[in-house]
N, C-alpha and C positions, 0 to 999 in steps of 0.2 A: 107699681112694682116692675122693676127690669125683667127681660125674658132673661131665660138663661137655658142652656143646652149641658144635657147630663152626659161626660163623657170622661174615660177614664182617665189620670195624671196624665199620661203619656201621651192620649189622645191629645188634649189640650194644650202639652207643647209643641207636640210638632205643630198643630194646626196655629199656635201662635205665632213660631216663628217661619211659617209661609205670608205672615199676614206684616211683617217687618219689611220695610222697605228704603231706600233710598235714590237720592238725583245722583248723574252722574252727566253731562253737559247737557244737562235741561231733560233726558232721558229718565224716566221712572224706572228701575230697577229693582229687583230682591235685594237687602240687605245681606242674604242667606246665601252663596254660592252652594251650599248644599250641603250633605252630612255624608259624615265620613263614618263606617260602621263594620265591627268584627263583634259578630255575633255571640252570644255565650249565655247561661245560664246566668238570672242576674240582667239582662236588655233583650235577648228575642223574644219573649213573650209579651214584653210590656212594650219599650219605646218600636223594636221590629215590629210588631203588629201596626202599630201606630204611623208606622213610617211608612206601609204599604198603598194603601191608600194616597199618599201624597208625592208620590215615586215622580210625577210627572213634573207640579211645582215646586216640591222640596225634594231634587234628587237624591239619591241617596249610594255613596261611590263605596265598594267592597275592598279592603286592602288587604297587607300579607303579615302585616306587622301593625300594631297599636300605639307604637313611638313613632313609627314612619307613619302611619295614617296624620297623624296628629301632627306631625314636620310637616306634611300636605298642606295641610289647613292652614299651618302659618304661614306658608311660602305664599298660599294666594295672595291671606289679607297685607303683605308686604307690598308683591306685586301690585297691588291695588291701591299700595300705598293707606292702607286703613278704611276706606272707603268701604270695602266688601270683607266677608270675612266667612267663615266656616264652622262648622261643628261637629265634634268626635262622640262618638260615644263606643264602649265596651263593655264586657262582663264585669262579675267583681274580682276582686283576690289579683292575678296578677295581669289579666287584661288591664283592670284600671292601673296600676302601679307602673305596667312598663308606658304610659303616658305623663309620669312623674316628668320627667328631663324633659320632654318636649315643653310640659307647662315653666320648668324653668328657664327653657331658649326663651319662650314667649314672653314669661315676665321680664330677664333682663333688656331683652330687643325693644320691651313694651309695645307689643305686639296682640292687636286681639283674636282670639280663638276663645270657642265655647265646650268646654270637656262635658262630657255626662255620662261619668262611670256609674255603672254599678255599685248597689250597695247591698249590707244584709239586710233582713227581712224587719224593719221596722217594729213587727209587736216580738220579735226573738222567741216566736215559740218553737220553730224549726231548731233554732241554735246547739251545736253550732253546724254550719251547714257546711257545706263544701268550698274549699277556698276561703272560709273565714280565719281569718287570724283572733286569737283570744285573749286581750288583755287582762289579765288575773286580778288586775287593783279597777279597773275600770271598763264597766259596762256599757257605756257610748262611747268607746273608743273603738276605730275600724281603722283598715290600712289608708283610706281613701284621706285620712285626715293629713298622712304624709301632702297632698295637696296643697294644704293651709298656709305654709312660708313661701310657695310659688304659684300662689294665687293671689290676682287682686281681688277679687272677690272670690267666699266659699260660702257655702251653704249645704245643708243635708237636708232633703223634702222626706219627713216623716209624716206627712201628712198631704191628702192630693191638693187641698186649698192653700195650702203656702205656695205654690209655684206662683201664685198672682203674685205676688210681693216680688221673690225671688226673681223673677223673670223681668219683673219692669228694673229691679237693682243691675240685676245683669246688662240689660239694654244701655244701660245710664254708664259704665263702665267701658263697654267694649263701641262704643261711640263717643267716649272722652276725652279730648287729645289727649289733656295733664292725663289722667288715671285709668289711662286704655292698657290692654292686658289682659293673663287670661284670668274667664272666668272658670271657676268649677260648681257646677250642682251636683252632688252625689243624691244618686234618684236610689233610694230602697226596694227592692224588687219586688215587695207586695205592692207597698205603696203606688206603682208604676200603676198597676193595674187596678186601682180601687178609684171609684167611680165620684163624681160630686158634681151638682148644678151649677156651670161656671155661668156668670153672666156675658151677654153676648156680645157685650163690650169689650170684656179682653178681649175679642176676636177681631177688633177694627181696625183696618189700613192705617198703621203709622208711618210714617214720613221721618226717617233721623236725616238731618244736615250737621256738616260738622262745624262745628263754631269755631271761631277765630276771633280770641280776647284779643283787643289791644289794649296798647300797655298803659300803664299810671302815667298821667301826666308830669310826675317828681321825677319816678323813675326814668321817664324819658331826658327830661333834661339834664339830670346827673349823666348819662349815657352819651347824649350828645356835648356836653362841656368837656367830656374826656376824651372823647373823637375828635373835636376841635382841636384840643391840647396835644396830640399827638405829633410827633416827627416818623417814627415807627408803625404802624398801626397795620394790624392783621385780619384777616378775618377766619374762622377755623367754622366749615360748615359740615353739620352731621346731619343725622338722618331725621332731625326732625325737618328738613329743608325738604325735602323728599317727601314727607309726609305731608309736612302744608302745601305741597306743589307751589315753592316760591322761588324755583330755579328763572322763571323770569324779574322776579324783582330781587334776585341775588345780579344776577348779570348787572342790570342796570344800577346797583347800588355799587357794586366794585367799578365799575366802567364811569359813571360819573363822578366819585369821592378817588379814583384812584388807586384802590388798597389793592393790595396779591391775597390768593383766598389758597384756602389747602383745605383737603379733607378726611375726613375720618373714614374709616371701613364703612360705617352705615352711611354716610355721606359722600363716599363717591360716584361720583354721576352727577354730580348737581350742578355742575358744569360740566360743556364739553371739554376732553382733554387737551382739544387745540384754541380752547379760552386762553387769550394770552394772557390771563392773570389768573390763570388757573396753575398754580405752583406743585398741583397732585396729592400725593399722600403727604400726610404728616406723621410725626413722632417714630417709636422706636421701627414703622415698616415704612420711612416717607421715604421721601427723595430727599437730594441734597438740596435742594431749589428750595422746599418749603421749610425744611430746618433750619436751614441759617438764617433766615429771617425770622422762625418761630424763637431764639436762640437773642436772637437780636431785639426784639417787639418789644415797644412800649407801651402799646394798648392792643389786647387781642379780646376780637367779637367771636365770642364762639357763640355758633347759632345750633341751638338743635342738640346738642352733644352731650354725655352724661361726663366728658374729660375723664373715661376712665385712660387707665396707668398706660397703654400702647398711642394713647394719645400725647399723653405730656410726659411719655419718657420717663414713666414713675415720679414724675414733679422736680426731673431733673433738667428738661429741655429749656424752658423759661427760665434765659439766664439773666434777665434785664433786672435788677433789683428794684429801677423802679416804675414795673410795670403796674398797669392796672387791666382785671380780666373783667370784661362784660359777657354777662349770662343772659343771650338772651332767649327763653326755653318758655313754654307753655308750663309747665312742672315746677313750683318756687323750691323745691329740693334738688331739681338741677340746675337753675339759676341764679343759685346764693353758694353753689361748692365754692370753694379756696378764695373766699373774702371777696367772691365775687361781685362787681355790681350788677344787680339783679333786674331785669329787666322782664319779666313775666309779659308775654305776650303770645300772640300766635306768628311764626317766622313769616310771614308775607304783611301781614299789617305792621310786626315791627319794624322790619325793612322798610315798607315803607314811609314810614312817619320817621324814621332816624333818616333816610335820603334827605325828607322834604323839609326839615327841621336845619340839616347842614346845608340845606340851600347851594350855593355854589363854590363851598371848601372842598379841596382838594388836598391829598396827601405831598409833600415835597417831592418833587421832579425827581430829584437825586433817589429817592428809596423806592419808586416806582421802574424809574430803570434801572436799577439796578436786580428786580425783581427778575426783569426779561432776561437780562444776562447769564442770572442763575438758570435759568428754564432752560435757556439755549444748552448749558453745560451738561445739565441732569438729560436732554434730549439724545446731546451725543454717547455718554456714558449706558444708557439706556440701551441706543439701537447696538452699542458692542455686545450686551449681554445676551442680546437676545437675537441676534445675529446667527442664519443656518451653521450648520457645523454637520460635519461627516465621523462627529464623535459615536464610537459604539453606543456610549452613556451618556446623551445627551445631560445637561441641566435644565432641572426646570424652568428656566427662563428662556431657556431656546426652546422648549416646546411652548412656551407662552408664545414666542417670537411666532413658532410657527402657527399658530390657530390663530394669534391677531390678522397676518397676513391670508392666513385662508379664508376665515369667517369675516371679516372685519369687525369696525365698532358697531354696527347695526343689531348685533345680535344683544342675547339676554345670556351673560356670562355669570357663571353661579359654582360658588365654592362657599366653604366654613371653615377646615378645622387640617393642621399640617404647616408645613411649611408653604405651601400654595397662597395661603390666603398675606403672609408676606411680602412673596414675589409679586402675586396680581395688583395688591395695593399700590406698592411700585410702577409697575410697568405696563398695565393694563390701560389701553387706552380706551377709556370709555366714550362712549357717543352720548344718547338720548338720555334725559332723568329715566332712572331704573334700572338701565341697561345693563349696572353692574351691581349684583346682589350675592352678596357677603355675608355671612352668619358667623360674626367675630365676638359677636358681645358675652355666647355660651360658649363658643367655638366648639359645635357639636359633631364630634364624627357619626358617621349616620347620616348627617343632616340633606347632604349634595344630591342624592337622587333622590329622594324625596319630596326635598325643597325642589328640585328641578320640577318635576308632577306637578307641585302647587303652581307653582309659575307660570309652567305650562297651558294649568286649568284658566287661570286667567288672563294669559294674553296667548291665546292658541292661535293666532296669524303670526307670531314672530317666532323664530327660531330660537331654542334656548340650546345651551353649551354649558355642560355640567363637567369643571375638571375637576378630579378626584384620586387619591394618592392610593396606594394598593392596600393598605393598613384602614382605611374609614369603608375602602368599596368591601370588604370582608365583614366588618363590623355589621351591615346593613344595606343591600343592594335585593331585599326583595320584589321593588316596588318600581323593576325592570321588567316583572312579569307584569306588574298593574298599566304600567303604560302602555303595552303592551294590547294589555287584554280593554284597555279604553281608546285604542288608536290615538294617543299622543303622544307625539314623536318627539324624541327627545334625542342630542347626540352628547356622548359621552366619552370624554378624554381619559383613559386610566394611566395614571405615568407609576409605573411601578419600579419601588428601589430596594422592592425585597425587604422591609420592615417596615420602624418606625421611626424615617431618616431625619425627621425634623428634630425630634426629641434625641435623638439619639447626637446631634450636633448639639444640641444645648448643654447635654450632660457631657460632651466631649470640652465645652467652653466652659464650664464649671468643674473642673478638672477630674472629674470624675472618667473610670474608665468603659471601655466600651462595652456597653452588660447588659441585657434582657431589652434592647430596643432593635435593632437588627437581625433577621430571622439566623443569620450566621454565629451573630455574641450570645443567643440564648440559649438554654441547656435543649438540645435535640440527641436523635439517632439517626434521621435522616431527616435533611433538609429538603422541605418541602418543594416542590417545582411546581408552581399554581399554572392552568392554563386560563388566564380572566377572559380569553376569547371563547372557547369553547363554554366556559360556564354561562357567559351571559348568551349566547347563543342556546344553549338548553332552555333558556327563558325566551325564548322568540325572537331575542334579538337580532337585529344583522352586526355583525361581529369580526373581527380582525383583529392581528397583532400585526404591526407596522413596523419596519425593519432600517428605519432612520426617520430622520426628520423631514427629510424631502420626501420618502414613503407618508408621513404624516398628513404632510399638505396634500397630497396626492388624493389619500381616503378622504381626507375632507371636505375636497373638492369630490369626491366624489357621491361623498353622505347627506349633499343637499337634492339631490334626486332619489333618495331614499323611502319609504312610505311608511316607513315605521321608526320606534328608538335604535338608533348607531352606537355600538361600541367599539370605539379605537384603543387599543393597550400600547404603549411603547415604555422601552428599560430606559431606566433615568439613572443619574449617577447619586447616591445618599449622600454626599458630604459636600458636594457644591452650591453654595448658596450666594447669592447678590451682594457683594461687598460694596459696592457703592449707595450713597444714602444710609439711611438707619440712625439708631441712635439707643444706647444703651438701655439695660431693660432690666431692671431689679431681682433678679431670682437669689433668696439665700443662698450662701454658700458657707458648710460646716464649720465653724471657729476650729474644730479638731479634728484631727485625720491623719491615719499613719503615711497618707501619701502626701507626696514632695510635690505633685501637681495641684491636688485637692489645695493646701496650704499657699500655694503660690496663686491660685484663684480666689482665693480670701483675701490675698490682702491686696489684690487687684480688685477686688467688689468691695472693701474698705475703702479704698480712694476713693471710687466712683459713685459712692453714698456720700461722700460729700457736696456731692454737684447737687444734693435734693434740696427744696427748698421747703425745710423743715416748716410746720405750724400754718402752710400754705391749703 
């Protein structure tokens, strides 16, 4: 008979997931960077008790918000490129629910993190209790089940011996390239605390490594027959390049076949930006360098990418009719999208057996330089835009201009949701894999200082740069005091244009008029005059408003002898954006409207639905 140790639910998770582990260059490490935790009725009695005891090996980090905590967790395992990863836990009722959206950044990014909300009281003799929501037709219904469409895995522990199950499914998820993402266990808050003989085996040093399929031998050479075949040929790298850490066998596979590479938001960085076949963004935020060739391509390798809609220009970029797309993704649901040929692999092993398979074929001289031509173009276009300027209202491209030049590419530049994450994709010139992290897949406001925290937690030698628009730092900037209060320093760009300038140009391009997205278009009595220096200063911060753009460079020259998180604010102008590069981008627009603009954007978004490539 196995020993076994009598300990509560909660006991036995935390103590299982200190006993999780992973390599990282031959280094044994936790799998667990730690738990992220807001206390409430519903988790301090059960998982907090639980958690005390293991404070040393399973830290355990206090936050200000339970969406931000949980944007933490995903920023690490990002940072960490999936390797390390985190876990949230909160009360029931609306502690768990305000980590709904986080779960959903995490599933679309595919991204792992471990949720463990609160639940209600498993035998419902309390019911209904505090913060329980009451389903009138059904008795196993709770809020926590909202979870279920933005989780890859869910589960409710009614019982303390299901976590054995639960816990090894979990593991097997959030260490799976293909089906990584979040998990949720909703833990019942009796249950937490009711007691059972685990055996001592669940308690044993595991070891997860992440595997790396390579591909079907069929698949491979349909793959490379069409590589071969090519005159045109692209390469489009996302974020699963990043994930497999295959920026070295992406270089050497563009560099000896030839091909120009472009990247996707979760894909930038996978080359440097002074790879000379690095053509930069793609689709509706690229450059000009990598659209016309995306626009032109006869064979395009997307590695890693889920090809949503800012990728392929809503499926209007791809204008070669007789193109063919190779998918090549660990995930067979993102490597068969749009008739794709499908190439399921891990991105460093398929690189490399598609290199060693084309042997010594090379793309045509002619399409290769004329790649460089384009870059050079998109390089000078670039530096005008972002070029100092003595403008009261700078654009945000000249405060890009200005932090490239202050901070350089060495740092860890971190944004998600506004017009920002357009501009950086453009113009951001990235250095090392990671160094540029994006959160476009939810495009979550909130997400920027928080995510910056996760980042921070895991690569805390390098400097991280969180820019953020005045409209997301409002929505959520608690977690200024948490850096704070953990001595990780964090520096912070606020470009303020006094609403919400991005949206507010979109619905100006959709003829719509100027209306509830600018704090000046929305119904007020007095318009608000935020001081973002002084408030984040009441949080600890060291803090300033910058008075141009050369004021800019200045502070942030002078925020790297700082000891703590910087925040720099500067006025930005709302209606300037990047005209160079880009590429149309599908937003409906009304068939009816008594306005002469609305109607004149319709039938300007009628043409430009022609360019889709229907049934693709």
């Amino acid at each position: 008979m196995s020993k076994t140790t009598r300990l509560t639910m909660a006991q036995a998770l935390t103590r299982f997931l200190s006993k999780q582990v992973t390599e990282i260059d031959g280094r044994k490490v936790p799998i667990f960077g730690g738990v992220w935790a807001i206390f409430g009725h519903g988790n301090v009695a059960g998982i907090g008790e639980a958690l005390y005891p293991l404070r040393d090996e399973l830290p355990t980090y206090r936050a200000h918000n339970e969406q931000a905590m949980a944007h933490a967790a995903i920023a690490y395992a990002k940072a960490n490129f999936r390797r390390r990863f985190m876990a949230a836990t909160s009360s029931i009722g609306p502690g768990a629910l305000n980590m709904v959206t986080a779960a959903a950044l995490a599933h679309v990014n595919r991204l792992p993190v471990l949720l463990l909300p609160g639940d209600v009281f498993a035998n419902r003799i309390p019911d209904p209790v505090l913060q329980q929501a009451e389903d009138f037709s059904d008795g196993t219904a709770t809020v926590n089940d909202c979870f279920r469409p933005v989780s890859r895995y869910f589960d409710r522990i009614t019982r303390p011996e299901q976590i054995i199950p639960a816990l090894a499914r979990a593991m097997q998820v959030l260490t799976d390239p293909a089906e990584c993402g979040p998990v949720t266990l909703s833990l019942c808050q009796d249950v937490q605390a009711e007691a059972y003989d685990y055996p001592d085996s669940f308690f044993a040093e595991r070891i997860w490594r992440q595997r790396r399929p390579r591909p079907d031998r069929d698949e491979l050479t349909a793959a490379v027959a069409a590589l071969k075949g090519a005159k045109k040929p692209l390469v489009i790298a996302g974020g699963g390049v990043l994930y497999s850490r295959a920026s070295n066998e992406l270089g050497k596979f563009v560099e000896d076949a030839g091909i120009p590479a472009c990247e996707t938001q979760g894909g930038k960085s996978s080359l440097p930006d002074v790879h000379p076949l690095n053509m930069g963004a793609v689709g509706v935020t690229g450059t000009s360098a990598a659209n016309r060739l995306a626009e032109e391509a006869d064979v395009v390798l997307a590695i890693g990418t889920r090809l949503q809609d800012f990728t392929t220009g809503s499926w209007a970029l791809f204008k070669n009719s007789g193109k063919t797309i190779i998918g090549l993704n660990t995930q067979p649901f993102d490597a068969g999208k749009h008739r794709a040929l499908p190439l399921v692999a891990d991105a460093a092993e398929g690189l490399a057996e598609l290199g060693a398979a084309l042997k010594d074929w090379k793309a045509p001289t002619a399409w290769t330089e004329s790649s460089a031509a384009g870059k050079t173009a998109w390089q000078a276009d670039a530096a005008k835009v972002t070029a100092s300027t003595n403008a009261a209202f700078p654009s945000d491209a000249q405060v890009i201009g200005a932090v490239q030049r202050a901070m350089g590419s060495g740092v860890i530049l971190l944004n998600a949701s506004g017009g920002l994450p357009g501009e950086l994709h453009k113009l951001w010139q990235a250095g090392a894999p990671g160094s540029y992290h994006g959160e476009y897949g939810f495009s979550t406001m909130g997400y920027e200082i928080a995510g910056g925290l996760g980042a921070k937690m895991a690569k805390p030698d390098q400097e991280v740069v969180v820019m953020i628009g005045d409209g997301s730092y409002l929505m959520m900037n608690s977690e200024i005091a948490t850096s704070v209060m953990l001595g990780l320093k964090l520096t912070i760009v606020v470009l303020d244009n006094r609403g919400y300038g991005c949206i507010n140009r979109l619905q100006m391009a959709t003829g719509g008029a100027n209306f509830n997205n600018l704090l000046k278009d929305a119904r007020h009595e007095t318009l608000p005059d935020i001081d973002f220096a002084a408030h984040a200063a009441s949080m600890g911060a060291i803090a300033e408003k910058v008075p141009s753009i050369a004021g800019l460079e200045t502070a942030l020259q002078r925020s790297k002898a700082n000891d703590r998180t910087t925040v720099l604010v500067i006025d930005t102008d709302p209606l300037v954006s990047t005209e160079a590069g880009g590429h149309w981008w599908d937003v409906a627009v009304p068939e009816v409207s008594t306005r002469p603009t609305v109607n004149a954007a319709r039938k300007a978004y009628e043409e430009k639905r022609q360019m889709q490539n229907v049934g693709e």
